[in-house]
N, C-alpha and C positions, 0 to 999 in steps of 0.2 A: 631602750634596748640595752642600756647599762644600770647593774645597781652594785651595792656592797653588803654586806652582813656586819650589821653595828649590834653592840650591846651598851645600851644608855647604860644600864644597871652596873655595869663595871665602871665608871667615869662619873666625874663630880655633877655636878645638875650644871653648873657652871659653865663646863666645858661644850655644853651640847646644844647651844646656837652656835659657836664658833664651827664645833662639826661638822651641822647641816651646811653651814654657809661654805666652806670648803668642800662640800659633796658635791652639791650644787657649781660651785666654781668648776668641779671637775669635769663634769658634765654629767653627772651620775642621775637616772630618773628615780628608781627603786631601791629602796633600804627593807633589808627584811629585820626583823627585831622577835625578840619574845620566845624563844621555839627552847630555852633552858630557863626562863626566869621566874618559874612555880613559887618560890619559898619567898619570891620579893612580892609576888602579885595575892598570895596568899601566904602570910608568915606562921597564922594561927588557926587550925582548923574554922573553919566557916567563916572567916574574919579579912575580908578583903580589902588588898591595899591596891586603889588605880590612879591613885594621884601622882604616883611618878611616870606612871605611864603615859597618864593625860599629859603630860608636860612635853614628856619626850615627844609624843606624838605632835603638842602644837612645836616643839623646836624644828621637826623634821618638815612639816607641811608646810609650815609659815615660811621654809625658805623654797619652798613650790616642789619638795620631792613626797614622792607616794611611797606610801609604807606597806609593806606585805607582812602580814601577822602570821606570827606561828602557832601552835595548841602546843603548851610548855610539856607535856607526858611525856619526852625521852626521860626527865626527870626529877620523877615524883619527891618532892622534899621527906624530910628525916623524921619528922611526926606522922606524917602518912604510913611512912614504912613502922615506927612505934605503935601506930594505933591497929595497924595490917599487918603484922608480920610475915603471913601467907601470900602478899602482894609479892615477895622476892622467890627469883625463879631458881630450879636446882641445875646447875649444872650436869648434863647426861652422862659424861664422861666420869667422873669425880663423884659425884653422888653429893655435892658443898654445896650447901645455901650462896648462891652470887648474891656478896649483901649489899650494904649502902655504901658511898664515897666515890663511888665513879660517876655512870649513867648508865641508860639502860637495863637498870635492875628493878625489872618487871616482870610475872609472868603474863601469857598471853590467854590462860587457861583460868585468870583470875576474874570472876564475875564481879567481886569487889574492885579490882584494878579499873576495869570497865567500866563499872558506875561512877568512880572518881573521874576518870579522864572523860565522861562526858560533863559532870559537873563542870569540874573547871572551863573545858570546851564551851557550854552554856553561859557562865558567866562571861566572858569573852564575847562572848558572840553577840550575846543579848547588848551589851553593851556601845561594841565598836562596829557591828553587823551593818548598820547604816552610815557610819562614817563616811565623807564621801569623798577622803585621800584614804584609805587605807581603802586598797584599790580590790587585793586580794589574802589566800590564806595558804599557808605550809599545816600540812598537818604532821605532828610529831617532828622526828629529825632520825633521819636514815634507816629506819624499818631495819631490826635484824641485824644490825650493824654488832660487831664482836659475837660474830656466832650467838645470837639468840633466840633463833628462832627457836629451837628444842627445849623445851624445858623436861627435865628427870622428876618433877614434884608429887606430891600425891592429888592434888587438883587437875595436873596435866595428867596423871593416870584414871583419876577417875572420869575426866572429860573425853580417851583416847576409852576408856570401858565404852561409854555411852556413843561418840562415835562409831565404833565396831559394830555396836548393835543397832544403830540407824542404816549402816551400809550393807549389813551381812542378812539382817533380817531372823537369821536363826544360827546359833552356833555351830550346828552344822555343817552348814554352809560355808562356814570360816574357814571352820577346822579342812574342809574340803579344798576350799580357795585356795588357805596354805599350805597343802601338803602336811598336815601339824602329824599324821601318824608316820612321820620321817622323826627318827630321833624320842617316836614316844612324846611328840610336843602334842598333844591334843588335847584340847579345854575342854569340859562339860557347864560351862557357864560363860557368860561373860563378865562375870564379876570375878572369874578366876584369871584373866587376859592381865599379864603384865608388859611394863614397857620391856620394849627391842635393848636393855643395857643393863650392864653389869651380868653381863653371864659369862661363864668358861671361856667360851670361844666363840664364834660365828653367830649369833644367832640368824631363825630364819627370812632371808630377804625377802619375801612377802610379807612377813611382819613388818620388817622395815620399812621398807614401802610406804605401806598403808601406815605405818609412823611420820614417816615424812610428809605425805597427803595430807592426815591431819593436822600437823603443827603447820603445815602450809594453810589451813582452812582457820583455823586457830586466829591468825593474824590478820585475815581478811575479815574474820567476821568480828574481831576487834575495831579493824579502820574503816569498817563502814559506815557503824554508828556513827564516829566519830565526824565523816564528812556529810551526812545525811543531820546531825546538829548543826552544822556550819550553814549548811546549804537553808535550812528553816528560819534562820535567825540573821545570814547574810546574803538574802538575794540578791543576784544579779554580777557577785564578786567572783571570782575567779578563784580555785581551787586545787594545789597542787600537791606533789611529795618530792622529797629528794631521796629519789630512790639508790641503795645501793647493789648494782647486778647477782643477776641471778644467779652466777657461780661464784658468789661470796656469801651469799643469802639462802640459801635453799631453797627459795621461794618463788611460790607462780606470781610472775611480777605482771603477767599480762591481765591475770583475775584481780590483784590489787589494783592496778590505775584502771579499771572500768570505771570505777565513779568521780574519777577526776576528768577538768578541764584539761587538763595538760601536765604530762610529765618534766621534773629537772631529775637534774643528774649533777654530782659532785667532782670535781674533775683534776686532780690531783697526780700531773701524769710521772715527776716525777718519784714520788713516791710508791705510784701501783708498778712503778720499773725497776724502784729498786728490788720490791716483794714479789713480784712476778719471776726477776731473773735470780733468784736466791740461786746460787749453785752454779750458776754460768759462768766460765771463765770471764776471768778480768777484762782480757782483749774484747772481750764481747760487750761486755758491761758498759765499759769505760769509752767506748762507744757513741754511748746514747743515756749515760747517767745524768746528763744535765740538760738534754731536750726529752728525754723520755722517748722509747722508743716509737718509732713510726707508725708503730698501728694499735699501742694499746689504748690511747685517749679516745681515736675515732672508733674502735672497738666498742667501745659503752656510748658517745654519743647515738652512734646509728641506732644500738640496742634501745637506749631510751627513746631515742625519734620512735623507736616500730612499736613500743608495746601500745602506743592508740595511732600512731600513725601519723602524725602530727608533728608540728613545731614543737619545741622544746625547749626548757630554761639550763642554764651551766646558773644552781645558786648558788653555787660554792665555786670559784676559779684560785686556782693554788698561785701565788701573788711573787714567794723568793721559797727559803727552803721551810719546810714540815716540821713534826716535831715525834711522828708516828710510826716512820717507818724504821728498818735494821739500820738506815744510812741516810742521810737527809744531806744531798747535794745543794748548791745555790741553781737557781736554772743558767742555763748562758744568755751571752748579752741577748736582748731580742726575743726571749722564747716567749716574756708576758703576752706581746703583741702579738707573735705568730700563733699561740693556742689558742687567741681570741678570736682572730682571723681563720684559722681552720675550724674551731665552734659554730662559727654562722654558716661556711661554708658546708659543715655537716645537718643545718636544719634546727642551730638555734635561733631563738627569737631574741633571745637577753641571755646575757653574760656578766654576772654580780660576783666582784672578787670577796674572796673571805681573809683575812677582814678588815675593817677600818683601820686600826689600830693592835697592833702587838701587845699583848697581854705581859704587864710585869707579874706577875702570880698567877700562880696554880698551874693544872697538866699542862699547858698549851704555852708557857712562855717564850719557850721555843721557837712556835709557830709563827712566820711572819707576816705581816698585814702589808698594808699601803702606807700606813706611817708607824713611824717607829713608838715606843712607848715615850721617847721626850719628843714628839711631834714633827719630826724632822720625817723628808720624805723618802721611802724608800727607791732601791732604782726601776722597781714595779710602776709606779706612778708616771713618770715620760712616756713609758709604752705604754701604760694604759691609755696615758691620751690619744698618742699618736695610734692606734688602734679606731678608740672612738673617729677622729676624723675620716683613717681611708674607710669604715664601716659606711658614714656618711657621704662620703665622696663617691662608692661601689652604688649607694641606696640599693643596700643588699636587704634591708626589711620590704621592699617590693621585688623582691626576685621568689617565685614561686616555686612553693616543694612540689618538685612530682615525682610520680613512683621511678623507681629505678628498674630498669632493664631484670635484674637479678634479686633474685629474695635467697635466704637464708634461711630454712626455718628451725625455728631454738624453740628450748623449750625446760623447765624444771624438773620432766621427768626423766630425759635424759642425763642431766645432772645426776639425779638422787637413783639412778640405775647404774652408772658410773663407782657414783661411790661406793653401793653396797656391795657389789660383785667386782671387782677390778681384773679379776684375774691375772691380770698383768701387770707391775707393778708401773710399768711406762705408759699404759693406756689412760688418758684424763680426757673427760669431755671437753674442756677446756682448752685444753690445749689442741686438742683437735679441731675444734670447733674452729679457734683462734689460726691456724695454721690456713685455714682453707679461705679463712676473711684474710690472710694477712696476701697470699697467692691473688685474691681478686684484687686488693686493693693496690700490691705491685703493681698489678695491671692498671690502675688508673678506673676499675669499674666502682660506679656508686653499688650499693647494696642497701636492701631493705631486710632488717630481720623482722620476720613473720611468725606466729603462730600457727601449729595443724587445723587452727578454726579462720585462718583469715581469709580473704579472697584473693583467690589467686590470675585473675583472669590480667591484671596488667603488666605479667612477669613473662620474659620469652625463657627465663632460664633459670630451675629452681632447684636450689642444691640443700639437702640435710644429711650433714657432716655426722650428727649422732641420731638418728632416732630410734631406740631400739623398741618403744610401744607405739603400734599405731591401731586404728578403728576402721571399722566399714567403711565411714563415712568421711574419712580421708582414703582409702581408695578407691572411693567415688570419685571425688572430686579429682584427685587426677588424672582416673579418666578422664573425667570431663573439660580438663582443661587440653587447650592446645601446646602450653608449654615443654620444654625439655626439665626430663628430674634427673638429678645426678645424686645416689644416695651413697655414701660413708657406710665404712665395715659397721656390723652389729645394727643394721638398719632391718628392724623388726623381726627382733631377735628373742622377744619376749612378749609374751599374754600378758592383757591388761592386772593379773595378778601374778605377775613375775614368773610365768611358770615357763617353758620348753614348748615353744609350737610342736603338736603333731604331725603336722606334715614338716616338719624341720625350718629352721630359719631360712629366707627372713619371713616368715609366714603368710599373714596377709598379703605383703607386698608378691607373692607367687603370683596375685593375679593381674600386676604388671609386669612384671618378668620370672618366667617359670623356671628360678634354678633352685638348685638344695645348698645350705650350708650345711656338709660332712663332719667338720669337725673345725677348731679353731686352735692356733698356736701361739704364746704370748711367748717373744723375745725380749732380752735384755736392750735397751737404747742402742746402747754400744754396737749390736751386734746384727747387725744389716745387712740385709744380703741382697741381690740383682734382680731387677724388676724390668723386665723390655718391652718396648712401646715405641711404634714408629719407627721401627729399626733402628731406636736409639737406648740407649744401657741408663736405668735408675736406683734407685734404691727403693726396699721393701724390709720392711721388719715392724717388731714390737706386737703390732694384732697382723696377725694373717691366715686368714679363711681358707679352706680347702673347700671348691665351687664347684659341683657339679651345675657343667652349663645349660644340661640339654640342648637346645636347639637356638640357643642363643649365640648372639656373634662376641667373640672371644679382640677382646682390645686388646688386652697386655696377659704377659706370663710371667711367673714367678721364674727361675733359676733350673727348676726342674721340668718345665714345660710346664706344667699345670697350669690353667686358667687364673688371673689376678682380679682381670676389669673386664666385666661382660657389659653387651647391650641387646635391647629387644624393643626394638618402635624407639617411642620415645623416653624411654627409660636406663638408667645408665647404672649397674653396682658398682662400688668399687671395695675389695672385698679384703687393701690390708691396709695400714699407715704406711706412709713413702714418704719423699723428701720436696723442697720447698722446689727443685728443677722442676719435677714431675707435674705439681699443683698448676706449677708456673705454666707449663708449655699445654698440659692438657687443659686446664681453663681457657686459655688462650686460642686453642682451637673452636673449643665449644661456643668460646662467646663472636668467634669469628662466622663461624657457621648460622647463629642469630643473628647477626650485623649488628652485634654489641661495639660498640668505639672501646678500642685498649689503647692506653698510653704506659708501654714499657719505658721509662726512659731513667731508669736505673734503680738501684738496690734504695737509694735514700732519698728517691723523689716521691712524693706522692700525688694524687691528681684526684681532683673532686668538681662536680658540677654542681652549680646550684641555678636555676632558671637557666637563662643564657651567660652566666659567667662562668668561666671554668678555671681552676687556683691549683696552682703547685706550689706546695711548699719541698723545702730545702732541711733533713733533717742533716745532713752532711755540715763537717767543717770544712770543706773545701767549694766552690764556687764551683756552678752545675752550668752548661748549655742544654738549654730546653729546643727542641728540632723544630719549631715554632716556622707557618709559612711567615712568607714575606709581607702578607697583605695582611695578618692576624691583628686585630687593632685590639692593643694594648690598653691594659685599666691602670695597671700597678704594677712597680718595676719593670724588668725586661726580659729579653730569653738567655740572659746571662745572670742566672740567678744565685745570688750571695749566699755565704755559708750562712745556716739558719734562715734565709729570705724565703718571702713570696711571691709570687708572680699571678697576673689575676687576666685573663686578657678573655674574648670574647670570640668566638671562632669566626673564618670567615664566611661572609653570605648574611651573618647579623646585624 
């Protein structure tokens, strides 16, 4: 249930039984290796080197720990790229060859890239495929990670020509999908289709669109070869990605892990806090800069648990401070152990810190491990153990995932609707999205994010914060379900080719609730105005809709009477952005009304179930009382829970 991310290849051959034996000592079962080390494993085109591999590999097993391999392609070495130069992908924005010296300088639109990375992937595989400690497989290393999913190349053009004409069937069609006689954009071929960039100004968001769809198809139909290799040459091993979220990625993360065993996730909380609150007052900041805020880590664990639904790996856990982000805090005393302890609690399986050792050279010096570069241990290391034990002590790997009362559903093309149209410069899917998990999880409720194809039948209460495209065949199924839907402004707000429903937004959804979107207003942040509900006074701004309710029953109103939040059966709009009160009290009702269990018990506590245990952590510096009954039998700490602690206890009647 524990591993670490080693790199033999940066350390002397010497040093890597003492390693193992100390991983081992630690209690460590899993070491991933291999997922950057192309240029060692192959130095000369077709000329392969595995005898430092085979080494490391007996150094790691012989002290009884399992090795997880990776397919080294985040980073194709510097002959590859000489002998390819078309392997490197162009920047959209800039129109610049992204070239060699970092990672990730690949296109996805490269048939040549493809054929390398499965070679290499084959040699690999053919090799270590039967090994029978190298238990499982990483493929690649963080999909899209530094924006790259898009490439501007002439390969991604003439791959996005030939795209269009697989989708559209005739240019006609196109030109009609896109509204392209808007602006005079209308193609007579599709060898005439250029990419959505570098134009005057706007170009058209239906082009985009279907830009984003393909570089989204782009990458999928990259990694599947690649684990569909893995899977012929390594039966019966287990097969995974460290994915990085969909609103860093642009990517359908739910269509990439289909062919995986199981998803991880990278989990870095103080750094995604510092880049998440960019711009947020100090007092805000300063806060929660060295536990990381309270819902951005469980934000992407849950994300990753839902895109298969499943356990999940942390193969990356941020150990002291980064070296990536605008500000790289140390964490506080205690946070190793408590993000280890909230990781299981959120429905990992394993939790592998990165990494062994602190790198004295190159980007990453900065970054810190579990031992220091002169081997001394860091203050990660005592928590990490003491983590390992109560993990042991809870035998929280026999505590069963089950669905949660409430789902979420996400999705990429909310995202990539988001970004092309904003209208408002306050309106982010993300942060929307994020606001409405952050309201349920004050609340103490688990959540499962789902996709518009999942099933829905084990959820009492199902909220989509953005969806602004929907199909038939999602509202079918919620008819067909007995759940409550609570949908967010701009919820089907656009035809599958970006265009303006006919009968007005939110279109399809009309035939769960029959109202019209008249028109829409984007305010400034700042400038919020009075939202009332419950004959209690909130805040309304940034998107807010003008609803014609018709014959539906009218929850809240805007400042000027107008309708805000309708409902009809079991269906609920909510028709502007409002404040964390509002999220607070009206989820709160909803899930009271399902006989969803809420545990409010404050701004910095959190609460999560996992089988029959249930975990509060303490994101607070000051010491929290949990309302815990009398008879509540306790796992871990008490209902007087420590600044940064946790508390794990078992409800009564269990």
């Amino acid at each position: 249930m524990f591993g670490v991310c080693y790199y033999p290849e940066h350390w002397p051959q010497s040093q890597w039984d003492k390693d193992a034996a100390m991983m081992a000592e630690l209690g460590l079962t899993y070491v991933r290796i291999g997922e950057f080390a192309w240029s060692r494993l192959e130095p000369n085109p077709g000329e392969y080197d595995f005898d430092w591999l085979d080494a490391a590999i007996e150094s790691l097993t012989s002290a009884g720990l399992k090795v997880v391999m990776g397919t080294p392609t985040a980073t194709p070495p510097k002959w590859l790229i000489d002998q390819y130069p078309e392997i490197l992908p162009v920047d959209p924005d800039t129109g610049r060859i992204r070239g060699f010296g970092s990672r990730r300088h690949y296109d996805f639109s490269s048939a040549v890239y493809l054929r390398e990375s499965l070679r290499i992937t084959e040699a690999l595989a053919k090799r270590y495929g039967a090994h029978k400690d190298i238990v499982g497989w990483q493929t690649d290393n963080e999909l899209c990670c530094h924006d790259t999913a898009l490439s501007g190349s002439e390969l991604a053009l003439e791959a996005f020509q030939h795209w269009c004409q697989q989708r559209y069937t005739s240019i006609d069609k196109l030109n009609s999908d896109w509204g392209n006689v808007f602006w005079s954009m209308e193609y007579r071929d599709f060898s005439e289709i250029e990419l959505p960039i570098g134009a005057v100004t706007e170009t058209s968001p239906a082009h985009r669109l279907a830009y984003r769809r393909f570089s989204s198809d782009q990458v999928i139909n990259y990694h599947n070869p690649m684990v569909e290799m893995i899977r012929q040459h390594a039966p019966g091993k287990f097969i995974t990605h460290n994915f990085i979220p969909m609103n860093e990625t642009a990517v359908d993360n739910f269509a990439l892990a289909a062919p995986l065993d199981f998803t991880s996730y990278d989990n870095y909380p103080l750094g995604r806090t510092d880049l998440l609150m960019t711009g947020a007052p100090a007092e805000q900041l300063r806060r929660y800069m060295r536990t990381g805020h309270p819902d951005f880590a469980t934000y992407y664990h849950d994300q990753t648990r839902g895109l298969l639904n499943r356990g999940f790996w942390v193969m990356e856990q941020q150990p002291g401070p980064v070296n990536w982000a605008n500000n790289n805090p140390r964490p506080a005393p205690g946070m190793i152990r408590f993000w280890t302890l909230e990781a299981f609690a959120h429905g990992a399986d394993c939790v592998c810190y990165f990494r062994w050792r602190q790198a004295p050279f190159a980007q990453e010096q900065m970054h810190a491990g579990l031992l220091r570069p002169d081997n001394s241990k860091t203050e990660a290391w005592p928590e990490a153990e003491q983590a390992m034990a109560e993990v042991a002590a809870l035998d929280i790997g026999n505590q069963p995932l089950q669905p949660a009362s409430v789902a979420i559903i996400t999705g990429a093309e909310g995202l990539w609707v988001s970004d092309i149209e904003k209208q408002g410069e306050a309106y982010d899917f993300n942060n929307v999205q994020l606001s409405y998990y952050s309201a349920l999880r004050e609340l103490g409720v688990n959540i499962d994010f789902i996709s518009v194809d999942s099933d829905f039948t084990a959820y009492a209460l199902i909220i989509a914060p953005s969806l602004p495209i929907v199909d038939q065949a999602f509202v079918d199924k919620c008819k067909a379900s007995s759940a409550q839907f609570i949908f967010g402004p701009r919820a089907g707000a656009k035809t599958s080719e970006f265009g303006y429903p006919a009968t007005l937004p939110p279109g399809l959804l009309q035939q769960l609730i029959p109202i019209r979107i008249l028109s829409v207003e984007t305010l400034r942040a700042d400038c919020m105005e009075g939202l009332s509900w419950n004959k209690q006074q909130y805040q309304s701004g940034s998107w807010c809709e003008q609803i014609d309710a018709g014959e539906s029953e009218i929850l809240a109103r805007y400042d000027n009477g107008e309708p805000a939040v309708v409902r009809q059966d079991r269906t609920t709009y909510i028709g502007t952005l409002t404040n964390r009160e509002f999220l607070l009290d009206f989820f709160q009702q909803y899930c009271q009304q399902a006989n969803i269990q809420t545990y409010r018990f404050g701004t910095d506590i959190r609460v999560c179930q996992r089988g029959d245990l249930i975990f509060a952590f303490n994101y607070s510096d000051q010491p929290q009382e949990l309302p815990l009954d009398s008879d509540t039998s306790l796992m871990l700490g008490s209902a007087h829970i420590e600044p940064h602690g946790v508390t794990v206890w078992r409800p009564s009647g269990t």
